[in-house]
MDTraj code that builds the backbone (N, CA, C; nanometers):
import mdtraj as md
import numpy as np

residues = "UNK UNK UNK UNK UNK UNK UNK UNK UNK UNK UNK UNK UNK UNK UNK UNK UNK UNK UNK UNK UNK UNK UNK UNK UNK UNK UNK UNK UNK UNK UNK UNK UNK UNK UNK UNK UNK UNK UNK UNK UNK UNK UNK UNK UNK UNK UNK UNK UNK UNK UNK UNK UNK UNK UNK UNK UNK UNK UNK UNK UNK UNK UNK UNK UNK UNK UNK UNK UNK UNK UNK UNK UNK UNK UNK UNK UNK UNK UNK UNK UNK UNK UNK UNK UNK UNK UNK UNK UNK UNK UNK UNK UNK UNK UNK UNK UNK UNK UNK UNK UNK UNK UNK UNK UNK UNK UNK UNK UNK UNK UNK UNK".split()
xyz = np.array([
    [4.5948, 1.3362, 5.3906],
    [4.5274, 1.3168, 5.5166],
    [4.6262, 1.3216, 5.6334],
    [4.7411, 1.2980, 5.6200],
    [4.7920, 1.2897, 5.6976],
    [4.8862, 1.4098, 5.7521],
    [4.8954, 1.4879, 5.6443],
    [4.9450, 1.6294, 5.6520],
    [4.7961, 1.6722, 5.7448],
    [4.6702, 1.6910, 5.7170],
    [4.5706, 1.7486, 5.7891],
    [4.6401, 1.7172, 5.9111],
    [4.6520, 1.5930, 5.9728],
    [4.6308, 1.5059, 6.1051],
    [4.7693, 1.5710, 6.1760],
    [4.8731, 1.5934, 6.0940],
    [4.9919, 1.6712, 6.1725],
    [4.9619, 1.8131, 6.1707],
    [4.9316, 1.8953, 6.0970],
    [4.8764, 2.0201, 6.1332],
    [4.7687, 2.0557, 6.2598],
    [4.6779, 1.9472, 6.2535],
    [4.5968, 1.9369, 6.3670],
    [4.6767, 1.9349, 6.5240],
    [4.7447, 1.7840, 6.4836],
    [4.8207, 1.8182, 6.6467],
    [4.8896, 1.9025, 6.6632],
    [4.9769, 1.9709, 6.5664],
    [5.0694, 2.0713, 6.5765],
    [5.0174, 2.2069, 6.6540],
    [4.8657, 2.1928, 6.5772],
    [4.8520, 2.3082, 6.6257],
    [4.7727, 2.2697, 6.7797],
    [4.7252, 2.1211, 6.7993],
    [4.7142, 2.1505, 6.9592],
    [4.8358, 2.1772, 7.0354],
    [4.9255, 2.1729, 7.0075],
    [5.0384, 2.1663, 7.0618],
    [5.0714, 2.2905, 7.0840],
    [5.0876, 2.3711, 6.9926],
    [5.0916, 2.4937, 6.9833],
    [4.9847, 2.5869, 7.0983],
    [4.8836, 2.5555, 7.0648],
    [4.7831, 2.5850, 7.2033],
    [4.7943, 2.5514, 7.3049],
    [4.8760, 2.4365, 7.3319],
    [4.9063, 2.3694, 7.4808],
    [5.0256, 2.4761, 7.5234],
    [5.1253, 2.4810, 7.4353],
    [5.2353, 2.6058, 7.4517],
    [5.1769, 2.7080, 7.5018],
    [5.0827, 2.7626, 7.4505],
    [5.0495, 2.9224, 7.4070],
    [4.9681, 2.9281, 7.5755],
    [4.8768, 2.8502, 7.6325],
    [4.8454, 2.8459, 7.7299],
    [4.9189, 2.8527, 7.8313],
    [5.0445, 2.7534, 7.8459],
    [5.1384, 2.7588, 7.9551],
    [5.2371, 2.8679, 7.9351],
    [5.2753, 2.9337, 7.8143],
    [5.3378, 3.0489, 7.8201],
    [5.2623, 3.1740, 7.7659],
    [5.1450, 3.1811, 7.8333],
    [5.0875, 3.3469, 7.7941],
    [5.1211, 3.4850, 7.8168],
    [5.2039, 3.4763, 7.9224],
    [5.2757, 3.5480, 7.9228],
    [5.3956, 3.6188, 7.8385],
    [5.4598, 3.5277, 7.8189],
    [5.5251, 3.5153, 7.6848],
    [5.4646, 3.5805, 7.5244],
    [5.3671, 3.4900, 7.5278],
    [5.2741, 3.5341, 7.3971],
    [5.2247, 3.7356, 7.4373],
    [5.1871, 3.7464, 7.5613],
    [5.1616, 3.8713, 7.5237],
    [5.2461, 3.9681, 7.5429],
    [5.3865, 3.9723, 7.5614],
    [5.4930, 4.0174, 7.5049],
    [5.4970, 4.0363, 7.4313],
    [5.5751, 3.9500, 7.3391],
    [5.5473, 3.9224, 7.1859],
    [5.4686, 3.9726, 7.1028],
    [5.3035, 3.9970, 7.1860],
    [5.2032, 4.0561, 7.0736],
    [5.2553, 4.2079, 7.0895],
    [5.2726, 4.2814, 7.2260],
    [5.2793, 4.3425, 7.2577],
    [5.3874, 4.4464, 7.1678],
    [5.4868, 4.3715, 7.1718],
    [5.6540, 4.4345, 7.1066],
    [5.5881, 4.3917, 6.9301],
    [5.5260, 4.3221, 6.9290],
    [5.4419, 4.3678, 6.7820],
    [5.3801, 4.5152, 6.7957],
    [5.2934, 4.5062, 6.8384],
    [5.2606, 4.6382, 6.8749],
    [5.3200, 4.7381, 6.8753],
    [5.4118, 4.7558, 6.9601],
    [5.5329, 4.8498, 6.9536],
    [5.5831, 4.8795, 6.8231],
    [5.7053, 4.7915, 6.7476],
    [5.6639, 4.8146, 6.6052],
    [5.5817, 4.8873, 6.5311],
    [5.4681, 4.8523, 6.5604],
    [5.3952, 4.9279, 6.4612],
    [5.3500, 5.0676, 6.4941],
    [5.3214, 5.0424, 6.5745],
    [5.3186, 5.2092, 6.6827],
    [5.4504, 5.2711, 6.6042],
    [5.6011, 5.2349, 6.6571],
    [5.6939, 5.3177, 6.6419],
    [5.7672, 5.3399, 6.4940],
    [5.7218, 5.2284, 6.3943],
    [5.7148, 5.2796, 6.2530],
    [5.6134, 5.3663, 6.1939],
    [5.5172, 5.4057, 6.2693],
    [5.4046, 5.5074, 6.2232],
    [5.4748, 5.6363, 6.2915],
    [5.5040, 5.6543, 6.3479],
    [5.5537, 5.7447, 6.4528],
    [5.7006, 5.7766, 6.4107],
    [5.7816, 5.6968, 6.3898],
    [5.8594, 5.7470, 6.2480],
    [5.8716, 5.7864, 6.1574],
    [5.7829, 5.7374, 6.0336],
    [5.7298, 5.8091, 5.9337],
    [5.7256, 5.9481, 6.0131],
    [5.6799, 6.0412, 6.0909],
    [5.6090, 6.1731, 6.1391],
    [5.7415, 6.2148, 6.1473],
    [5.8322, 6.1624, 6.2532],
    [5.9594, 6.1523, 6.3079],
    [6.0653, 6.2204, 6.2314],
    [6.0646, 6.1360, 6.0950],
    [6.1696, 6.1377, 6.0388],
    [6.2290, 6.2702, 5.9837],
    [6.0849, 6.3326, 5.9875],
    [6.1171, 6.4923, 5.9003],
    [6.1553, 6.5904, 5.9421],
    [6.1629, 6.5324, 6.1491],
    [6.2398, 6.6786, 6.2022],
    [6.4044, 6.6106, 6.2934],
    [6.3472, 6.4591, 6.3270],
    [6.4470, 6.4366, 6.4357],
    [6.5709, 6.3969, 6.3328],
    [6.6994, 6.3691, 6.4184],
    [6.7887, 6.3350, 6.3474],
    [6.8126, 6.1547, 6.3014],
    [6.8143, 6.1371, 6.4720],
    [6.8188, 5.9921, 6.5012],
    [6.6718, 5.9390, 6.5176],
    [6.5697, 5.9564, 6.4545],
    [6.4900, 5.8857, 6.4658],
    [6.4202, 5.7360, 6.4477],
    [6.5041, 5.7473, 6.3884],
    [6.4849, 5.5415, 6.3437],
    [6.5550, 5.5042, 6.5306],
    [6.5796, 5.5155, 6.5697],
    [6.6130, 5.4911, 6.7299],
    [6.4904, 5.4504, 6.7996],
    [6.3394, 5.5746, 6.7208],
    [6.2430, 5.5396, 6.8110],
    [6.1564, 5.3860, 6.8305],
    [6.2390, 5.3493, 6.7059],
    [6.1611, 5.2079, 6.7204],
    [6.1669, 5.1177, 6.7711],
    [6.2761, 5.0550, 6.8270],
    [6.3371, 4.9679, 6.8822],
    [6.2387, 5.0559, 7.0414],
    [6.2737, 5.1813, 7.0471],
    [6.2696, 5.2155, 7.1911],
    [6.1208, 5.1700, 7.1951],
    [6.0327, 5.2090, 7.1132],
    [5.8726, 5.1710, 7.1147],
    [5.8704, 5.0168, 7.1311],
    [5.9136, 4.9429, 7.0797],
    [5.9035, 4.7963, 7.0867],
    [5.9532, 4.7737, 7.2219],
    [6.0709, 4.8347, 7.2996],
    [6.0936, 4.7598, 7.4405],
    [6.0229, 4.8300, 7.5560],
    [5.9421, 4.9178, 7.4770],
    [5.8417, 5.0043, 7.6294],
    [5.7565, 4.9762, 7.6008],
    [5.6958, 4.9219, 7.5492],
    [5.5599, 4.8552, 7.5228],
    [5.5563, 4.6872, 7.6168],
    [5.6710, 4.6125, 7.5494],
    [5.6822, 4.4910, 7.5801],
    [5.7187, 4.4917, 7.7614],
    [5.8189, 4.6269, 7.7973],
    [5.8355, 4.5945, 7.9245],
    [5.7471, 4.6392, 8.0371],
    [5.6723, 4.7376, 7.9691],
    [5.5294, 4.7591, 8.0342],
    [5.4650, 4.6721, 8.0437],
    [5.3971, 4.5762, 7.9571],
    [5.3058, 4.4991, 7.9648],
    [5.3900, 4.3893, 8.0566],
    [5.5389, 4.3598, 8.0633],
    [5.5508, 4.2524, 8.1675],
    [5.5528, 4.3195, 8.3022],
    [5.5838, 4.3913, 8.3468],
    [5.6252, 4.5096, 8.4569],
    [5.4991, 4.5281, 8.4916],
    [5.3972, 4.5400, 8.4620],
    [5.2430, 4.5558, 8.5232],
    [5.1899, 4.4060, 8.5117],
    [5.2297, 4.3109, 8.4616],
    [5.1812, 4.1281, 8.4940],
    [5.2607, 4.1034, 8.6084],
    [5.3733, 4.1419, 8.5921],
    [5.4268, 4.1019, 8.7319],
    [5.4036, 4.1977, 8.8749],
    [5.3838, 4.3282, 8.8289],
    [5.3153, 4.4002, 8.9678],
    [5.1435, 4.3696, 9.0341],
    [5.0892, 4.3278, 8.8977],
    [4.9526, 4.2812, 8.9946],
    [4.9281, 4.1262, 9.0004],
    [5.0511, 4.0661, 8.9926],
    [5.1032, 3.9197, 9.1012],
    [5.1528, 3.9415, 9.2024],
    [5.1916, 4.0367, 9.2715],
    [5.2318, 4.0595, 9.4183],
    [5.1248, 4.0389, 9.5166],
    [5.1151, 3.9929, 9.5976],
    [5.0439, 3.9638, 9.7001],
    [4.9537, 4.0663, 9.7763],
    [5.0221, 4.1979, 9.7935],
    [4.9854, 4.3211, 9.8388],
    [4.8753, 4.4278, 9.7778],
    [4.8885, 4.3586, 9.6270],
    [4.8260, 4.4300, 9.5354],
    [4.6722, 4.4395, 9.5736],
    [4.6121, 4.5676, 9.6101],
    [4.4993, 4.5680, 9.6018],
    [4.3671, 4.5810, 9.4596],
    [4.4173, 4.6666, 9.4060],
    [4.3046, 4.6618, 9.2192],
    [4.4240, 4.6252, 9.1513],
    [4.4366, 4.4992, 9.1167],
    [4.4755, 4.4673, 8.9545],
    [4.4752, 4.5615, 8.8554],
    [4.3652, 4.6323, 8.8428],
    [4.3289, 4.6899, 8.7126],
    [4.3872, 4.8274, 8.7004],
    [4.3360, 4.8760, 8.8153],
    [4.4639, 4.9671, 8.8187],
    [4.5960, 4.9974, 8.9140],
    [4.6147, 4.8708, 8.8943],
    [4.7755, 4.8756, 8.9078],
    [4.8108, 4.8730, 8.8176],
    [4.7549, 4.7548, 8.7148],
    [4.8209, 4.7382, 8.6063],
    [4.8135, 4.8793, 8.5167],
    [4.7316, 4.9313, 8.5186],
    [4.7591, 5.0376, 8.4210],
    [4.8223, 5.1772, 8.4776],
    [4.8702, 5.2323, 8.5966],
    [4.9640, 5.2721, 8.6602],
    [5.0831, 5.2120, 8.6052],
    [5.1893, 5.1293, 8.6410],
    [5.2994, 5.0529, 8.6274],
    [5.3080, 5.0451, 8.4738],
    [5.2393, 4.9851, 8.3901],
    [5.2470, 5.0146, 8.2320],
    [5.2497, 5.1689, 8.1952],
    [5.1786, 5.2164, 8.2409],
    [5.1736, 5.4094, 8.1671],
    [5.2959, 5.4397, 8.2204],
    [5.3304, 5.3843, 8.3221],
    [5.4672, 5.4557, 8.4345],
    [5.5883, 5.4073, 8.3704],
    [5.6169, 5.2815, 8.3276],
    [5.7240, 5.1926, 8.2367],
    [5.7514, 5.2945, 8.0546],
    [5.6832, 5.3152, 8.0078],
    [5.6338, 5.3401, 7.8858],
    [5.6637, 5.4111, 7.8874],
    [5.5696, 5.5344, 7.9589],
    [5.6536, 5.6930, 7.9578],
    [5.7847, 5.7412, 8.0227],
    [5.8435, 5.6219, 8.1103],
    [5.9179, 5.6930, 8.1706],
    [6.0389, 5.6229, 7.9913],
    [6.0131, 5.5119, 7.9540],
    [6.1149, 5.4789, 7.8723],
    [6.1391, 5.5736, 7.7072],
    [5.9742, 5.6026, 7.7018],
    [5.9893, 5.6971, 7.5545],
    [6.0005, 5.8466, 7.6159],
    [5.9930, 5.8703, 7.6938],
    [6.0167, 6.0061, 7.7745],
    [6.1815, 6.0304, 7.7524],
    [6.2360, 5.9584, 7.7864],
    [6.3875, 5.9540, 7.8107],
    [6.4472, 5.9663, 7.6647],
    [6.3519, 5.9039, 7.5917],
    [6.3709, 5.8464, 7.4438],
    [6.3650, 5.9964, 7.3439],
    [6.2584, 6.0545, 7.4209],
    [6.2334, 6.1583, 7.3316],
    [6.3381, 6.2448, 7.3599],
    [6.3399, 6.2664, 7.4716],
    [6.4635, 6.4070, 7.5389],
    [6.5662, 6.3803, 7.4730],
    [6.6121, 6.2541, 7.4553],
    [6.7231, 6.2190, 7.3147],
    [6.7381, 6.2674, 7.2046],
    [6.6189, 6.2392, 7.1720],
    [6.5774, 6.2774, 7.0636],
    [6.5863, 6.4417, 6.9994],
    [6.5247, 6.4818, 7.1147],
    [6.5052, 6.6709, 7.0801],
    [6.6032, 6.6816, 7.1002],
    [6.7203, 6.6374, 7.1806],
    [6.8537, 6.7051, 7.2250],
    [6.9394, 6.7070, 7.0732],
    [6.8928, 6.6227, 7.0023],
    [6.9967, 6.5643, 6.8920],
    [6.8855, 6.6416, 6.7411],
    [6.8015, 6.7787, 6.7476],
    [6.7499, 6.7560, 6.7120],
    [6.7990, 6.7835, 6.5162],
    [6.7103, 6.8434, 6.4137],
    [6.7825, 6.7867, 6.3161],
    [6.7586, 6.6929, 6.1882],
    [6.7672, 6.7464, 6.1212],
    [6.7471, 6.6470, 5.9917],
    [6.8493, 6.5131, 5.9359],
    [6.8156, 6.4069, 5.8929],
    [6.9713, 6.3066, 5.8790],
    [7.0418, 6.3144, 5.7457],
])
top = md.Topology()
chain = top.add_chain()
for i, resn in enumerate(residues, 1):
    res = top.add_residue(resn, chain, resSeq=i)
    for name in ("N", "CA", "C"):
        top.add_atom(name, md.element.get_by_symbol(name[0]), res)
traj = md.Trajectory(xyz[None], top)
């Protein structure tokens, strides 16, 4: 019973966290995301690029810095649509980071 009763608060606690840092949390889900995106996308990857295991890491930090880079652009004061700002500034973060990522990529292109 008492294991229940600490799991219980733990996990309000955990929700009290998760509320005051949501931001945080959707990072995190986010660069999950990424991951998985950029290990699928590897698998494809692997059979022409050289350095492709590179793309993953790069998928995990353009994902994650998109999604903060568009939370923090439609908190500006000036911002007129949220909605699409935010999705401007994320597509704009993302592609400009796997864009760069790829041109790497083809430059080096190649089997490992």
């Amino acid at each position: 019973m008492a294991r229940i009763i600490f799991l219980l608060l733990w996990e309000a606690d955990f929700q009290s966290w998760l509320y005051r840092n949501y931001d945080l949390y959707e990072m995190i889900t986010m660069a999950i995301g990424g991951a998985v995106i950029g290990l699928l996308q590897y698998a494809v990857l692997r059979r022409e690029l050289r350095y492709s295991v590179l793309w993953i890491p790069v998928s995990i930090l353009a994902w994650s810095l998109g999604l903060g880079s568009a939370r923090w652009a439609i908190r500006q004061p000036t911002v007129p649509d949220g909605l699409l700002v935010f999705g401007v500034v994320e597509g704009a973060v993302v592609g400009m980071l796997t864009g760069t990522a790829m041109i790497f990529l083809l430059s080096h292109r190649g089997k490992s």
